[in-house]
PDB file of N, CA, C and O in Angstrom:
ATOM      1  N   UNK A   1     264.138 100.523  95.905  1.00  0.00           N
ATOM      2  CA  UNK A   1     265.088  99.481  96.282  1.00  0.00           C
ATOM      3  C   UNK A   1     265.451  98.692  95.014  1.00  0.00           C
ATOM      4  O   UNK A   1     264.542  98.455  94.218  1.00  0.00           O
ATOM      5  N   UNK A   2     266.643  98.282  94.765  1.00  0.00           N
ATOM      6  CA  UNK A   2     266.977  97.622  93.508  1.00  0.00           C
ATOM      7  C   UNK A   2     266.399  96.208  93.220  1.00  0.00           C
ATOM      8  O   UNK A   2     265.790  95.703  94.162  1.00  0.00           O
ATOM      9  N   UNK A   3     266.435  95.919  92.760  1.00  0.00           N
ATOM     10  CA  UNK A   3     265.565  94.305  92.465  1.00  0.00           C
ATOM     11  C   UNK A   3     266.962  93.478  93.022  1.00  0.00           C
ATOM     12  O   UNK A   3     266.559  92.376  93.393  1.00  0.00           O
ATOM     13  N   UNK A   4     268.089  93.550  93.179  1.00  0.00           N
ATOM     14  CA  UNK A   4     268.588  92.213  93.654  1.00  0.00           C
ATOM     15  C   UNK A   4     268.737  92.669  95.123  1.00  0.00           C
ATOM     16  O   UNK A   4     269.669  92.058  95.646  1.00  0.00           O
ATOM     17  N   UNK A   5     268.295  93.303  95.739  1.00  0.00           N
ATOM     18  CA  UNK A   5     267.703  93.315  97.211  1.00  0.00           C
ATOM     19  C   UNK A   5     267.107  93.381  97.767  1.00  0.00           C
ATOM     20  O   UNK A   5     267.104  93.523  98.990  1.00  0.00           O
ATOM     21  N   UNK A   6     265.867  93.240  96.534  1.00  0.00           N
ATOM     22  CA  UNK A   6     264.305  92.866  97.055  1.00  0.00           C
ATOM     23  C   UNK A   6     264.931  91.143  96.996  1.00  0.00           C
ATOM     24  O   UNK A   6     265.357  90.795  98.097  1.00  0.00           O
ATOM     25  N   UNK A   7     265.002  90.436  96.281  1.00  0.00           N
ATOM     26  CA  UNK A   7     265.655  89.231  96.197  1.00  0.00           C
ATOM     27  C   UNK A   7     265.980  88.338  96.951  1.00  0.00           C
ATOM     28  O   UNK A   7     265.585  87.173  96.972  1.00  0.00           O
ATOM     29  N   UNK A   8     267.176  89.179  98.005  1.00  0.00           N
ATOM     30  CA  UNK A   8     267.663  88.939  98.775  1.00  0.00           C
ATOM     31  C   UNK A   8     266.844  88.534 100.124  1.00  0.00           C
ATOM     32  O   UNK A   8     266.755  87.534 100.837  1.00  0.00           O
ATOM     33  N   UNK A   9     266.315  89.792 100.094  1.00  0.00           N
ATOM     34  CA  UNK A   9     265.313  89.932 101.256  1.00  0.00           C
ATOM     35  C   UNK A   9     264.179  88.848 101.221  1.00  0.00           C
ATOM     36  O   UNK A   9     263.926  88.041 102.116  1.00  0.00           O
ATOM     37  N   UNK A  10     263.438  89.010  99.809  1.00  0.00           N
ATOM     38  CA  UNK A  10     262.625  87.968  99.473  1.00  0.00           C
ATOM     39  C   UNK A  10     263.542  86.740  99.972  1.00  0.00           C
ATOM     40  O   UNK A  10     263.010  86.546 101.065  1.00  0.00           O
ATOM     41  N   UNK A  11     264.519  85.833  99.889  1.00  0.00           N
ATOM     42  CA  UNK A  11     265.118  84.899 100.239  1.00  0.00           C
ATOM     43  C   UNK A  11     265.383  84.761 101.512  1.00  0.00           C
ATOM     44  O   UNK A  11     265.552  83.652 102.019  1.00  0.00           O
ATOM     45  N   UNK A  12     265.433  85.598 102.007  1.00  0.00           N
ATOM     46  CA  UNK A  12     265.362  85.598 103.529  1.00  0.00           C
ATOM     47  C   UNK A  12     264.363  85.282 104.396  1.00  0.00           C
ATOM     48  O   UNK A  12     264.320  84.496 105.342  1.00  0.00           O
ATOM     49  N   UNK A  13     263.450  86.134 103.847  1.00  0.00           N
ATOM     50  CA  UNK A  13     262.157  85.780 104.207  1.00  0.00           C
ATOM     51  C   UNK A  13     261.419  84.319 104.160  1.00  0.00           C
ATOM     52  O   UNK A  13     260.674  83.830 105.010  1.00  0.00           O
ATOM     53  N   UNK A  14     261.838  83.787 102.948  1.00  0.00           N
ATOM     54  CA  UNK A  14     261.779  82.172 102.823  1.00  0.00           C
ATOM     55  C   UNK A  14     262.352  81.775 103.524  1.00  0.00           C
ATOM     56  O   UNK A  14     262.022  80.590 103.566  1.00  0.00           O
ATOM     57  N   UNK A  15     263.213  81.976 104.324  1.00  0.00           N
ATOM     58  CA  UNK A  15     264.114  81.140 105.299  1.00  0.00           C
ATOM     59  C   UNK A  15     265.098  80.391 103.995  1.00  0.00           C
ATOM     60  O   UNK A  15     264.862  79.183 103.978  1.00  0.00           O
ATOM     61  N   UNK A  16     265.659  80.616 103.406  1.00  0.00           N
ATOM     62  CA  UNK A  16     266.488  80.104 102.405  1.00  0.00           C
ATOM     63  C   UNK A  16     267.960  80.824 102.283  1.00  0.00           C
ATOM     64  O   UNK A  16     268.934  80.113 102.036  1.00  0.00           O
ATOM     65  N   UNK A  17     268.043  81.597 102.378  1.00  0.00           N
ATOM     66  CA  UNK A  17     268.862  82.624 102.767  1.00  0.00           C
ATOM     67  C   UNK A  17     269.345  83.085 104.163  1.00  0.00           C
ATOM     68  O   UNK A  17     268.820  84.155 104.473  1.00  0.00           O
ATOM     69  N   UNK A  18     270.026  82.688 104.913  1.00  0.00           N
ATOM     70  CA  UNK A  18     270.310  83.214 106.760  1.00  0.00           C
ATOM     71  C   UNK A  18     270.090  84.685 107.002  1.00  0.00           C
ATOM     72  O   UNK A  18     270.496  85.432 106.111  1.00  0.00           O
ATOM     73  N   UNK A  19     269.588  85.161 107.924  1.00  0.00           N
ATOM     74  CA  UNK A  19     269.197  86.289 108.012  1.00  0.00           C
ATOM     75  C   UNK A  19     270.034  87.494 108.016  1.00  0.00           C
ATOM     76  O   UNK A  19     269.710  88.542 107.457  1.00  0.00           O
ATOM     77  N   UNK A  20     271.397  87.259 108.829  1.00  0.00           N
ATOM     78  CA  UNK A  20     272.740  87.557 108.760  1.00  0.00           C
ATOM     79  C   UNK A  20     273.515  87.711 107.315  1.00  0.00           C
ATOM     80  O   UNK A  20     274.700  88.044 107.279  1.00  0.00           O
ATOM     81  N   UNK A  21     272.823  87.468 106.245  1.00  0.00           N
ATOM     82  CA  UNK A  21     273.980  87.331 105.176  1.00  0.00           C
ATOM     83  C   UNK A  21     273.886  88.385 104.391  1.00  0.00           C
ATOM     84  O   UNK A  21     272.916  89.139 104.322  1.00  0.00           O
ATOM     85  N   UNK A  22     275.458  88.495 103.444  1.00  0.00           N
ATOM     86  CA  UNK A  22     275.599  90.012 103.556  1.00  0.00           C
ATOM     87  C   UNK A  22     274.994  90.747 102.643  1.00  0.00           C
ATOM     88  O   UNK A  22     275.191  91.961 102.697  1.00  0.00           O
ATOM     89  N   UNK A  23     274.265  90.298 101.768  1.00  0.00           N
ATOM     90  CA  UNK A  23     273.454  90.093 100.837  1.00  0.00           C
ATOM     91  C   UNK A  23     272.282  90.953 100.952  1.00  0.00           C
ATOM     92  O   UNK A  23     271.775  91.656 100.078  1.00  0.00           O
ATOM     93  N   UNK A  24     271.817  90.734 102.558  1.00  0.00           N
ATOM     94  CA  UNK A  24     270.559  91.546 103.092  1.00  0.00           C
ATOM     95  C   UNK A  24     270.905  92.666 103.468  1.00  0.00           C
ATOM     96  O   UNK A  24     270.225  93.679 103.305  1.00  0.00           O
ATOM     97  N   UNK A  25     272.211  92.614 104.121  1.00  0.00           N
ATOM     98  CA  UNK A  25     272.989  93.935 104.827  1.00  0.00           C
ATOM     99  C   UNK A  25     272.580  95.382 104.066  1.00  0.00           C
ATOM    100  O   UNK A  25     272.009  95.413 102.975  1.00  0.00           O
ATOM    101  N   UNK A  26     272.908  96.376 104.708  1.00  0.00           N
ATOM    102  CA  UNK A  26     272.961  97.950 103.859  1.00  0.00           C
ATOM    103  C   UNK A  26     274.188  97.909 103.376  1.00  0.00           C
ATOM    104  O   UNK A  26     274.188  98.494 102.292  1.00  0.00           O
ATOM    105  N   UNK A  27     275.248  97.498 103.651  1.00  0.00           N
ATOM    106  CA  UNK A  27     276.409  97.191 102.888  1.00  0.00           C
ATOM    107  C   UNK A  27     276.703  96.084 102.090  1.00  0.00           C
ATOM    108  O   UNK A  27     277.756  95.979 101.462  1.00  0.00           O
ATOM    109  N   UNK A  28     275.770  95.220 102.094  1.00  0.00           N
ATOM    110  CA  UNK A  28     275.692  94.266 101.132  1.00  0.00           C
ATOM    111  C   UNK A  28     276.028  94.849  99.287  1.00  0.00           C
ATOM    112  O   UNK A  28     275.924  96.012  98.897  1.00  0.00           O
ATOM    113  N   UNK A  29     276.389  93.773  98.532  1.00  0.00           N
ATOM    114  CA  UNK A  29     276.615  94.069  97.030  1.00  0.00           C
ATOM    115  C   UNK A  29     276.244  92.885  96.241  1.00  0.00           C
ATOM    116  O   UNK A  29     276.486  91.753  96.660  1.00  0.00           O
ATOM    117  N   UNK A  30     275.713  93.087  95.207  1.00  0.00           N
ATOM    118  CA  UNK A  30     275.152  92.026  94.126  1.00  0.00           C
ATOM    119  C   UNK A  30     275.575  91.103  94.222  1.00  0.00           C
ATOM    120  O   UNK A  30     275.045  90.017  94.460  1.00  0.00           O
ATOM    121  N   UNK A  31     277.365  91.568  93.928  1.00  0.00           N
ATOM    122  CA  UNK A  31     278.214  89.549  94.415  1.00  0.00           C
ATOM    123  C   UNK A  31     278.034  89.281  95.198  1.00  0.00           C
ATOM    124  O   UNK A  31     278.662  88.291  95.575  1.00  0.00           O
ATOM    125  N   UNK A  32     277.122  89.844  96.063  1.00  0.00           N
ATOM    126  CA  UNK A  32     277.358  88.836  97.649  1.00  0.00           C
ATOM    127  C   UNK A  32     276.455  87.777  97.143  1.00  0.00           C
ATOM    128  O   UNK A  32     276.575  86.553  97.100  1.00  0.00           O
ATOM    129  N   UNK A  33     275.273  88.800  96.677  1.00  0.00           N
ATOM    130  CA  UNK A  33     274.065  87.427  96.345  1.00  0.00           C
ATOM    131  C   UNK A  33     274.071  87.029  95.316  1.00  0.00           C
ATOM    132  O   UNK A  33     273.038  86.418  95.044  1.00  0.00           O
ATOM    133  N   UNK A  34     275.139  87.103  94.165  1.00  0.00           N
ATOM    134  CA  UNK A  34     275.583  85.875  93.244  1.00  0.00           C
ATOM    135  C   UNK A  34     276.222  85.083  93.781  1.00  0.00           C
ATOM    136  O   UNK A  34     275.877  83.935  93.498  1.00  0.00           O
ATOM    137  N   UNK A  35     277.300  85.188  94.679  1.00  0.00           N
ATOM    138  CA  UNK A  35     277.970  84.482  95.573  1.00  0.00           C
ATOM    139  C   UNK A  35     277.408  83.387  95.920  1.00  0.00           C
ATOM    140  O   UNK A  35     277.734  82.258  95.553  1.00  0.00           O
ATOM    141  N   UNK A  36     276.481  83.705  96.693  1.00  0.00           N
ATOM    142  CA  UNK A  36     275.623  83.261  97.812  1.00  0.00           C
ATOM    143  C   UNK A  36     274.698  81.946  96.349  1.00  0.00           C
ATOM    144  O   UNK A  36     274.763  80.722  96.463  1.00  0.00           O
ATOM    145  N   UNK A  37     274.053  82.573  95.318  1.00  0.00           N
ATOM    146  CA  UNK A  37     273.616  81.317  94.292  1.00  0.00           C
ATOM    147  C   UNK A  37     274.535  81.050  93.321  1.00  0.00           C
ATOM    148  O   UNK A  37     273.926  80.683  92.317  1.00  0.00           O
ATOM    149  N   UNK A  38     275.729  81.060  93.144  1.00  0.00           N
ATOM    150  CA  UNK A  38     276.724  80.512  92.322  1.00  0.00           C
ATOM    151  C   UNK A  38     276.367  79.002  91.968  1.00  0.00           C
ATOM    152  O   UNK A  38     276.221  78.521  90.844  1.00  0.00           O
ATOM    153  N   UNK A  39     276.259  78.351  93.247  1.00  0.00           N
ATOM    154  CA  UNK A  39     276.527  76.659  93.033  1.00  0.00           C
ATOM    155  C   UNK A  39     275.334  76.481  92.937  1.00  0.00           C
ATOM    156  O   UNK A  39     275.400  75.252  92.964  1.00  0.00           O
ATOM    157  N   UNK A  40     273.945  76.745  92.817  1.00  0.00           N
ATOM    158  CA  UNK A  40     272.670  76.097  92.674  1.00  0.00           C
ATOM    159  C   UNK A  40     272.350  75.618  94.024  1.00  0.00           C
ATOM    160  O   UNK A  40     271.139  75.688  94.233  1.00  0.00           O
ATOM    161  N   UNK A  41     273.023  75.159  95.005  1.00  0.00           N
ATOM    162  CA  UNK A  41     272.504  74.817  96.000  1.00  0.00           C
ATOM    163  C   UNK A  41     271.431  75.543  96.661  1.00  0.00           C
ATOM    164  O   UNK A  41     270.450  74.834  96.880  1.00  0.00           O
ATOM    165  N   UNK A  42     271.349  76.557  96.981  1.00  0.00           N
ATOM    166  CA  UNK A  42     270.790  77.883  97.367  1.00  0.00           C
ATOM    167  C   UNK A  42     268.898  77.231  96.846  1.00  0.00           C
ATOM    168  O   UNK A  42     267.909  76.854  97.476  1.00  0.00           O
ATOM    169  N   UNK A  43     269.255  77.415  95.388  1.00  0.00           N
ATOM    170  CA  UNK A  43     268.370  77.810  94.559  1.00  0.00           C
ATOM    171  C   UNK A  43     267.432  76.265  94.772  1.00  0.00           C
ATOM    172  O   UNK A  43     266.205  76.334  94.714  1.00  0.00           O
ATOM    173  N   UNK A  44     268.064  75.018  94.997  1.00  0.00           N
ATOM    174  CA  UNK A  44     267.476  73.797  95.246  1.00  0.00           C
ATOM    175  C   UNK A  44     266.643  73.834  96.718  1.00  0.00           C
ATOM    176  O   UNK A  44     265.548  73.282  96.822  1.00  0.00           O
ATOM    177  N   UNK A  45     267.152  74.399  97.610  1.00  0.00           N
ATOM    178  CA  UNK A  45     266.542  74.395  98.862  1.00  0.00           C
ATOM    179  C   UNK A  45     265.595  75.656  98.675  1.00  0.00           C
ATOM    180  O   UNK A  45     264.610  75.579  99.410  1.00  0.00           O
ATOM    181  N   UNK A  46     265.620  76.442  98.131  1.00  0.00           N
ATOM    182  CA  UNK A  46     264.457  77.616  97.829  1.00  0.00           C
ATOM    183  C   UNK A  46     263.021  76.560  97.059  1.00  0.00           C
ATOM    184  O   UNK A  46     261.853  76.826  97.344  1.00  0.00           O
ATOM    185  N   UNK A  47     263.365  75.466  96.152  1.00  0.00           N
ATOM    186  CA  UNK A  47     262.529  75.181  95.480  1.00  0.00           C
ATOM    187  C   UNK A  47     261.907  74.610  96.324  1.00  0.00           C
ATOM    188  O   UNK A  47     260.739  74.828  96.647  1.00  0.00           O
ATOM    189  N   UNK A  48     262.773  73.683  96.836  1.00  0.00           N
ATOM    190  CA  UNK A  48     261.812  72.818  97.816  1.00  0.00           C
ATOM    191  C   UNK A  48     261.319  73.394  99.269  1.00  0.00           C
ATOM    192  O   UNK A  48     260.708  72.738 100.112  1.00  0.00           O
ATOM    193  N   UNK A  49     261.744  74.854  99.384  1.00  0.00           N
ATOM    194  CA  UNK A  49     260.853  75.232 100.353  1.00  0.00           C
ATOM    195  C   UNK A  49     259.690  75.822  99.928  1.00  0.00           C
ATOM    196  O   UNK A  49     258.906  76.274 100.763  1.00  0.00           O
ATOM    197  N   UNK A  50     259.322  75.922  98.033  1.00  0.00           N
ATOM    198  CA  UNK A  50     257.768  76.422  97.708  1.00  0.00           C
ATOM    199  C   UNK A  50     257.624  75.049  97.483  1.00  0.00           C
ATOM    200  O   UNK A  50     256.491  74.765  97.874  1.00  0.00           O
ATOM    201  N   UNK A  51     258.196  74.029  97.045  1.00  0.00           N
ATOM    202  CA  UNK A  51     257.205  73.008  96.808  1.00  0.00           C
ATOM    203  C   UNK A  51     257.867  71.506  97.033  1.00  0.00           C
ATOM    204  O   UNK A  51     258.623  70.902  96.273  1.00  0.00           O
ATOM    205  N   UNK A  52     257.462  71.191  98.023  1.00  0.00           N
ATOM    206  CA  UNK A  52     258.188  70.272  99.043  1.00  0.00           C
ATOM    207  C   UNK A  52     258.830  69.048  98.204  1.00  0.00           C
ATOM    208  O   UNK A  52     258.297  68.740  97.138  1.00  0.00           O
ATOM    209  N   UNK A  53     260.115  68.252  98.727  1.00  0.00           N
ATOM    210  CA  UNK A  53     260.659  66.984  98.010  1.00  0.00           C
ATOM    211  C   UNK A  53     260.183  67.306  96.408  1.00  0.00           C
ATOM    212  O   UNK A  53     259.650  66.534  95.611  1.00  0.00           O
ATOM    213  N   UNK A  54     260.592  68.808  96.222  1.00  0.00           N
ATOM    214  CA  UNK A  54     260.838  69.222  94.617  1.00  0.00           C
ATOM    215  C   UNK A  54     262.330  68.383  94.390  1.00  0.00           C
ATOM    216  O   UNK A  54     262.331  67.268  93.869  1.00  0.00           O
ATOM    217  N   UNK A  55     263.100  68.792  94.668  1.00  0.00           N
ATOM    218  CA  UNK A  55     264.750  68.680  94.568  1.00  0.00           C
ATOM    219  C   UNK A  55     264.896  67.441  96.024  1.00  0.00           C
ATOM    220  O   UNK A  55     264.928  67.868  97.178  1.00  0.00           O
ATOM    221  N   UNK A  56     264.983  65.680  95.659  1.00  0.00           N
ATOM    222  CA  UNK A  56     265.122  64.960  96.739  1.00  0.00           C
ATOM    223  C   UNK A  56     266.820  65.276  96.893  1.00  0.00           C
ATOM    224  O   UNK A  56     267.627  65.654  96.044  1.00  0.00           O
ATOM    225  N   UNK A  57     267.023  64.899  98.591  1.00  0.00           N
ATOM    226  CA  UNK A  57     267.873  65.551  99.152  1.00  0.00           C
ATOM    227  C   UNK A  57     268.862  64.882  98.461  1.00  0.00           C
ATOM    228  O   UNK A  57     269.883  65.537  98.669  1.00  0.00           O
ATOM    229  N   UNK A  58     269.139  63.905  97.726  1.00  0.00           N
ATOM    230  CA  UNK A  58     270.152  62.750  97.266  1.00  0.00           C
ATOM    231  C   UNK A  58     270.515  63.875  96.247  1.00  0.00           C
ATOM    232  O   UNK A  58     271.694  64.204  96.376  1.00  0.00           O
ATOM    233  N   UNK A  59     270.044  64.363  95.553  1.00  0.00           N
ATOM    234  CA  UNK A  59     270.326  64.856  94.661  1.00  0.00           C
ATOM    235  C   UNK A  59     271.272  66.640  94.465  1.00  0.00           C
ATOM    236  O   UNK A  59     271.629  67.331  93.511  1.00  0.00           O
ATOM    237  N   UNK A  60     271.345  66.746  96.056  1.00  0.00           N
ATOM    238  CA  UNK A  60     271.871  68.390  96.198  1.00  0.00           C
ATOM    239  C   UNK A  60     273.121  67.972  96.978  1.00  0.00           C
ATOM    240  O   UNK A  60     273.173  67.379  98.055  1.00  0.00           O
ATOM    241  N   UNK A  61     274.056  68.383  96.247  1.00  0.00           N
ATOM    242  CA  UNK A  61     275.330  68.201  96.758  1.00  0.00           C
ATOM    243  C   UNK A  61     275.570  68.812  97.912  1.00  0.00           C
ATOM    244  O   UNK A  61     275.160  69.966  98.038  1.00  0.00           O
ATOM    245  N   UNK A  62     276.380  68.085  99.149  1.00  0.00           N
ATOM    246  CA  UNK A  62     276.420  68.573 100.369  1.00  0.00           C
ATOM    247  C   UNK A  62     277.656  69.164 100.240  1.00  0.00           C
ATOM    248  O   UNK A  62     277.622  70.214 100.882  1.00  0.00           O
ATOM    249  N   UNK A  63     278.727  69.004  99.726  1.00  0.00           N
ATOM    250  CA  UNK A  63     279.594  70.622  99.357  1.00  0.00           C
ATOM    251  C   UNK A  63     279.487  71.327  98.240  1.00  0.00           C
ATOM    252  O   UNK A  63     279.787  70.975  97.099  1.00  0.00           O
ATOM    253  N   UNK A  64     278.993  72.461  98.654  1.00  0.00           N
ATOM    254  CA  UNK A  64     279.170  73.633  97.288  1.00  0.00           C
ATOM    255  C   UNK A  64     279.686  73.981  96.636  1.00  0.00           C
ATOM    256  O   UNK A  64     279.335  74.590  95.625  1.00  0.00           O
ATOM    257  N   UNK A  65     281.184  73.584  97.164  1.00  0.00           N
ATOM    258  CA  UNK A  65     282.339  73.530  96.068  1.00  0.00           C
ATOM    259  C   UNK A  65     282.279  72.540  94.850  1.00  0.00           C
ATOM    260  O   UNK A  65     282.570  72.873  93.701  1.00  0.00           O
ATOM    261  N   UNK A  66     281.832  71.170  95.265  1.00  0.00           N
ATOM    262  CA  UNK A  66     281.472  70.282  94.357  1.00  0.00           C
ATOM    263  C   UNK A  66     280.789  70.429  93.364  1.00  0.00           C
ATOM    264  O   UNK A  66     281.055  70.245  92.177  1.00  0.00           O
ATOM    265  N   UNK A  67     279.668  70.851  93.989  1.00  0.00           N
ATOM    266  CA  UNK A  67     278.322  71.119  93.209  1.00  0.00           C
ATOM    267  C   UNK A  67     278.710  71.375  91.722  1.00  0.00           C
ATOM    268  O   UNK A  67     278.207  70.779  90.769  1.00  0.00           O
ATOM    269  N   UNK A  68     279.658  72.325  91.647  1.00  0.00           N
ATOM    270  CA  UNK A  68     280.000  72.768  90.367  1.00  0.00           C
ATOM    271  C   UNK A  68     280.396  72.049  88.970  1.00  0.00           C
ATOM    272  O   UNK A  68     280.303  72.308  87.770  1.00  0.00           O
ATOM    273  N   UNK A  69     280.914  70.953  89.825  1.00  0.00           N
ATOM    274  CA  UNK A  69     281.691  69.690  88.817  1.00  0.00           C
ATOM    275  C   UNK A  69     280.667  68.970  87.982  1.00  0.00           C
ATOM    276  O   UNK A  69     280.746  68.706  86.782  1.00  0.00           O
ATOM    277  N   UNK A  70     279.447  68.628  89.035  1.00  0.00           N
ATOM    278  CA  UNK A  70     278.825  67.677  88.588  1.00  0.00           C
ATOM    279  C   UNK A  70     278.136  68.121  87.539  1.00  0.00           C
ATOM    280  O   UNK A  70     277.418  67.350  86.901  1.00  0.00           O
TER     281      UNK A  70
END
């Protein structure tokens, strides 16, 4: 299995990732799951699901589009 769909899966499994996304799919593709961590958001709620009020919530932009600016 390729490493960015062990990844994926791994992220899923964290509950960080929705189980549905296309990322995990057999038709899934790499951009899905660059896609999917483009804005860091992703990657902030992964942290703080290994290690709790890592990333306080004030600090993770609630649109992902934003995220990018800041």
């Amino acid at each position: 299995m390729e490493v960015w769909r062990q990844c994926a899966h791994w992220l899923v499994a964290a509950r960080v990732l929705p189980a549905g996304h296309r990322a995990s799919s057999p038709g899934g593709q790499v951009w899905d799951l660059a896609q999917a961590l483009r804005d860091g958001v992703l990657l902030c709620h992964l942290l703080n699901a290994l290690l709790p009020r890592a990333v306080p919530p004030r600090d993770i932009c609630p649109r992902p589009q934003m995220s990018q600016v800041r």
